[in-house]
C-alpha angles and dihedrals in degrees: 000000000000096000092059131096137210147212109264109274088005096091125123122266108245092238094056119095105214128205109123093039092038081116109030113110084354109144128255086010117122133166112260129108106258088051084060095047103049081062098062087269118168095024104117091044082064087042090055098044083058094056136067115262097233089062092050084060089048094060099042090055086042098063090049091238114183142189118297097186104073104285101073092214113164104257095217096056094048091055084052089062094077103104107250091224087054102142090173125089112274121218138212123208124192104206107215098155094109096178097145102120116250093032125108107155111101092057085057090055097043084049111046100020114027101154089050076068099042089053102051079046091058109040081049098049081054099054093047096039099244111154082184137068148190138185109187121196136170133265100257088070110084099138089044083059098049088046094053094048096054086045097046085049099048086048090054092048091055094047104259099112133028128048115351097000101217091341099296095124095243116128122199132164117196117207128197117225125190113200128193101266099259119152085222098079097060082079105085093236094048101054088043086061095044093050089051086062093260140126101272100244103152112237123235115275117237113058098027086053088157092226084070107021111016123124114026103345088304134105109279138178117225117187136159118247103256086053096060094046093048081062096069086051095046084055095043098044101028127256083248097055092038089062100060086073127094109358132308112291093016106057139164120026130296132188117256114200114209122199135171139016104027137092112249099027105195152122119277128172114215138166105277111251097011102090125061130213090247081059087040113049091026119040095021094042109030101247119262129328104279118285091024137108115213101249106181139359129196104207109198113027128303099300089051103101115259123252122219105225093225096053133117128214143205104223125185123018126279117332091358094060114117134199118236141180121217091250084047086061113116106212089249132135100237100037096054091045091050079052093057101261130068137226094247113159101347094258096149094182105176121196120193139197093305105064129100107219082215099066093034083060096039083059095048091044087049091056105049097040086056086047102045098122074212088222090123114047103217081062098037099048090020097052089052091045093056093050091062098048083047087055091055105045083053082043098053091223089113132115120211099258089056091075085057093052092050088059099054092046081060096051092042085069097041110103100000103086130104095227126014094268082102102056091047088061091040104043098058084050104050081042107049089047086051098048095035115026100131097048092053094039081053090057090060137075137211087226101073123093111287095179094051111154076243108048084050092054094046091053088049081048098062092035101056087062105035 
């Protein structure tokens, strides 16, 4: 990349590792085809038309991709999944909903760098053996839309989609699908539904694993943006060489979003477990605003638990635990979940001295009651209870007991859901009480109203599933 050159004040941190942002706010660069291409765009599509599928599934196992989107699933296995005495079409979904709150990456990427994405859409319809595709994107991005039909057209103008791509025989047809804006449809199941003109309501896994029984009733891959495009750079570099970024089991880069309470906010794509928070929150993004101490982060979007920046932390099993600070986390899948939390989509929200954990919480409540697709009921009755709670704690109309309702409420959704809706509104919630308990007790009184009609139903609420 040093031959590259970036917008002022939109060049890379030197600690950052870019592939998938290679292009994104570089100067003179736009989004259009020729531009691709006179980068040696499209190459590896060519390169992979030329191979069997099954070794572009090799490699891509070999290089230990995984998810992108939240789950951190390696990428390889799920395209394994397809039945190898499927006789129905296969499907491939690109997932660009990117609802999850505190991430903003894939709409830089369709932006600025569409055919990065068609490519990697291409080389991995090919691999699976999809002759349809979808990329489905919510509703907030009107100008993202615009941008991937001109680019899906302009692919197909120049031979790389559409009936026999570069002579190869291969037929594939990529379709643009704008969905409603619900948060809902970033879950597999969900969007499948909702691209089948339904009411998004995710279906029981197993049997509908969508590898099997996705789109219409047929095998279909379903992966994030930033997964698909980190397919061009594993066949142009090697799944053997790609893994030797990052650490072992979580290989390659990744883009981290930062949002809040620090000074320079931003993306940055770094090699995945190679950079600390410390790194991270610190030298990437300038530390916190002047006069304040860093208090609270949520790593992987807002239903990621949330880390208390003075915590420490028993990483590993037996003699090989360690013990970490939080400054001392690498951004890696398996390190943040052994903390408690998880990667997920790359969200990093950080919240410092000034903010009050009630009103943090209140926020996140808000979000996921107004989400609940209200197809289960513990999510759909139990998300709009603890939003209540959650009113009156910022209210200060609360009494003490009723932090400790709002925590079984939690745990009541937990783990009786059909989809995992129900842990991301329950998660925030069983996390924020553990790491802040006293702060939110403290905003309560044993003056208020204990015997409220509410209170009461909110009790009968958590004991009729209990």
């Amino acid at each position: 990349m040093s031959d590259i050159t970036y917008l002022p004040g939109k060049e890379p941190h030197e600690k950052e590792h870019r592939l998938i942002f290679k292009n994104v706010d570089r100067k003179g660069w736009d989004p259009k085809i020729k531009t691709y291409l006179a980068e040696g765009g499209y190459k590896m599509a060519k390169k992979a038309l030329k191979m069997k599928p099954q070794g572009i599934i090799d490699e891509v196992k070999a290089s230990g991709l995984r998810g992108r989107g939240g789950a951190g699933f390696p990428t390889g296995i799920k395209w394994g999944f397809i039945p190898p005495d499927n006789t129905k079409p296969v499907y491939l979904i690109c997932n660009g909903d990117e609802s999850e709150p505190g991430t903003f990456k894939d709409r830089y990427i369709v932006h600025q760098d569409p055919h990065q994405l068609i490519e990697g859409m291409v080389i991995s319809a090919y691999a699976v053996g999809a002759h349809v595709a979808y990329i489905y994107i919510r509703e907030e991005f009107p100008e993202a839309a615009i941008i991937l039909e001109k680019a899906i057209a302009d692919a197909k103008k120049n031979g790389f989609l559409g009936k026999d791509i570069q002579g190869s025989g291969f037929d594939l047809e990529i379709y643009v699908h704008r969905g409603a804006a619900a948060y809902i449809c970033g879950e597999e199941t969900g969007l499948i539904e909702s691209l089948e003109g339904k009411r998004p309501y995710p279906r029981i896994k197993p049997p509908y694993f969508p590898a099997a029984i996705g789109l219409y009733m047929a095998p279909t891959i379903v992966n994030n943006v930033e997964s698909l495009c980190h397919v061009v750079h594993i066949l142009r570099m090697g799944g053997e060489e790609y893994v030797k970024l990052g650490t072992p089991r979580n290989s390659g880069t990744r883009i981290v979003c930062v949002s809040g309470d620090v000074k320079k906010p931003g993306y940055f794509e770094i090699e995945v477990g190679k950079v600390t928070f410390q790194e991270l929150l610190y030298d990437m993004c300038g530390g916190p605003k002047d006069g304040r101490t860093l208090k609270a982060v949520i790593p992987g979007g807002s239903s990621s638990k949330i880390l208390r920046c003075n915590e420490t932390f028993k990483i590993g099993r037996g003699e090989d635990a360690e013990e970490m600070t939080f400054w001392q986390l690498p951004l890696d899948f398996d390190t943040l979940a052994a903390a408690g939390s998880m990667a997920g989509s790359g969200g990093v929200i950080v919240m410092d001295d000034t903010r009050r954990m009630s009103w943090i919480l209140n926020n996140i409540t808000h979000f996921y009651a107004h989400e609940s697709c209200g197809q289960c009921t513990p999510c759909r009755e139990g998300s709009t209870w603890m939003k209540k709670v959650s009113d009156r704690i910022e209210d200060g109309k609360a009494t003490p007991s009723d932090v400790q309702v709002l925590e079984d409420i939690a745990y009541q959704i937990d783990g009786k859901t059909v989809c995992a809706f129900g842990e991301a509104s329950a998660w925030p919630v069983e996390a924020m009480i553990d790491k802040f308990r006293d702060e939110l007790v403290g905003e309560t009184s044993d003056e208020n109203d204990s015997r409220s009609a509410e209170r009461i139903a909110q009790e009968q609420f958590v004991s009729s599933v209990q």
